[in-house]
N, C-alpha and C positions, 0 to 999 in steps of 0.2 A: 693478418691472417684471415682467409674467407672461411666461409661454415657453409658448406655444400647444404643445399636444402634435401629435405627427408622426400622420397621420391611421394606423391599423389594417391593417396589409395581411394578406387575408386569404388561406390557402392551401387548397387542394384540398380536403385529409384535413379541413379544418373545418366548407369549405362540407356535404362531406358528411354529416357529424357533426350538421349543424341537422335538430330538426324537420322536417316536409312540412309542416304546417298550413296547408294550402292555398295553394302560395306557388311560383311557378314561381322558382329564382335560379341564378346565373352568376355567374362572375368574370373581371372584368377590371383586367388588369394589378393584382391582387390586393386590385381593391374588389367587394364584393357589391352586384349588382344584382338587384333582385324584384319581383315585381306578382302581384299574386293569378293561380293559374293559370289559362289561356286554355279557354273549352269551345272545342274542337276540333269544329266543327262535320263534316256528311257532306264539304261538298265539300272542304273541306282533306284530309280523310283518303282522300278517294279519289284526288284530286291526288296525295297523298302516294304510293300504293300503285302509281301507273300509274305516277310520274314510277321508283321501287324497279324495278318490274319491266321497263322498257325500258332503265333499266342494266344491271338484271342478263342481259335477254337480249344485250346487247350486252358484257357480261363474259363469258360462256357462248362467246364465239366468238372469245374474246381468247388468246394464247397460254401455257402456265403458265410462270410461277409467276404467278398470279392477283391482283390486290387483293381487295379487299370492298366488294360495298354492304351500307349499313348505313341504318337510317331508324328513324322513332318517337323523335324526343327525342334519338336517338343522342349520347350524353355523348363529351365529345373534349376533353382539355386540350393545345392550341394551347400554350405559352408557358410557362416557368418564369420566377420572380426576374423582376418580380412573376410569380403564376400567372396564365393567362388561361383557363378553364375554362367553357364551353359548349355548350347541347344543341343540334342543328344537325336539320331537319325529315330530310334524305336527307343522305348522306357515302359518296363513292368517298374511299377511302385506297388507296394504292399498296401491291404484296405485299411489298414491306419493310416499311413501317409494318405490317399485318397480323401479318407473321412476327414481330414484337418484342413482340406482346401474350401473356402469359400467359392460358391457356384460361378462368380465374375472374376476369378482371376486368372493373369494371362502366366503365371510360371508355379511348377510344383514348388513347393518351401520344403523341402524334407529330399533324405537320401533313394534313389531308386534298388529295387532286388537286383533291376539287371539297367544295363546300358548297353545298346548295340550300336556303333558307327561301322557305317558301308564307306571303302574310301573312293574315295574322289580322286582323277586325275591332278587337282591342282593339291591334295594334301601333301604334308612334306611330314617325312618321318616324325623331329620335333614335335610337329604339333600335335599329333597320334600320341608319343607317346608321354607327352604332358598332360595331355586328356587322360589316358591309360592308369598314370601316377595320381593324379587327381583325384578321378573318382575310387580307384581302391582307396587312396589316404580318408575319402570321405565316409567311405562304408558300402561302397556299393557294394555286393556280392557276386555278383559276375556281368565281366564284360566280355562283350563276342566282339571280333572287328570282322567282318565283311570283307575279302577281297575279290571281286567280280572280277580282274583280272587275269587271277588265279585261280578263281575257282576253289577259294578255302577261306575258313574260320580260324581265327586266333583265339581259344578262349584263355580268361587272366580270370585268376582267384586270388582273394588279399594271401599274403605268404606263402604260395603256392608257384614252381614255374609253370610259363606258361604251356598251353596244351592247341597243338594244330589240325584242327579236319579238314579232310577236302570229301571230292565228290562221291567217294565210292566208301565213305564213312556216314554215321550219322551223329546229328548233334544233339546232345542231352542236356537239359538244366538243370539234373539233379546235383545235388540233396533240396536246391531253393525253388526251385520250380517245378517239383514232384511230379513223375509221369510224363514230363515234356521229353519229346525223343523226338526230331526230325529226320529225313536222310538230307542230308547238303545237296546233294542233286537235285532237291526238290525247292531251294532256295534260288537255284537259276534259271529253273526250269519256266 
């Protein structure tokens, strides 16, 4: 009789030790996941840069001690034992999570307020909504997804269903991002 081996769990320090060879990867709950990386077209990055800088002016008027927005692939490991390790499009982190990072590191250690992903032509539902399950189980408090091809927001709250805006709504972060109100149309624009 054979004895299957216990599948590889992999951790942080390894995933980052791999190659780039053109290979976008993550960890969850300490299995690697990858697919060749995504061309980020104009409108996801300009998505990206409007959704950055309406947090950040709406952090600008927050009181200190401050969080961080963070965007561009922003590395974040969510989760130890297993690790759960990945890149998230935009990330508000709270100024404690903030305050606990050393100046030279290359990924947040701690849970984000919010996590926003813009989807990608080549995303496939699965991996959205493994990302989706993830970061609720880890504690994020809200996640937006981004669909530029529609022109709307998914927002997910842990035990909450989810809630859809599009363009002729506006997007709120309340109760965790006090005061944050955008209009969606202003995310395409």
């Amino acid at each position: 009789m054979s004895v299957a081996a216990a599948p590889s769990v992999m951790t942080t320090e390894e995933l980052l030790a791999l190659p780039q060879a053109g290979m976008d990867r993550w960890l969850i709950r300490g299995e690697l996941r990858e697919k060749p990386i995504a061309v980020r077209n104009r409108t996801h990055s300009r998505i990206m840069v409007r959704v950055a800088r309406f947090l950040d002016e709406w952090l600008d008027q927050q009181p200190e001690p401050r969080g961080e927005v963070l965007c561009g692939e922003a590395g974040v490991k969510l989760r130890r034992d297993p690790e759960t390790t990945v890149g998230i499009d935009v990330v508000y982190v709270s100024a404690e999570v903030a305050a606990r990072q050393p100046e030279d590191t290359t990924l947040i250690d701690g849970v984000p307020v919010l996590a926003v992903e813009i989807l990608s032509p080549n995303d496939t539902l699965e991996e959205i909504d493994e990302k989706i399950d993830d970061y609720l189980a880890a504690g994020v408090a809200l996640v937006w997804v981004i669909d530029p091809h529609h022109r709307t927001v998914e927002i997910f709250r842990p035990g909450e269903e989810p809630e859809l805006v599009n363009v002729r709504q506006e997007l709120s972060g309340e109760p965790h991002l006090p005061g944050f109100r955008v209009s969606v149309a202003h995310l395409f624009a």
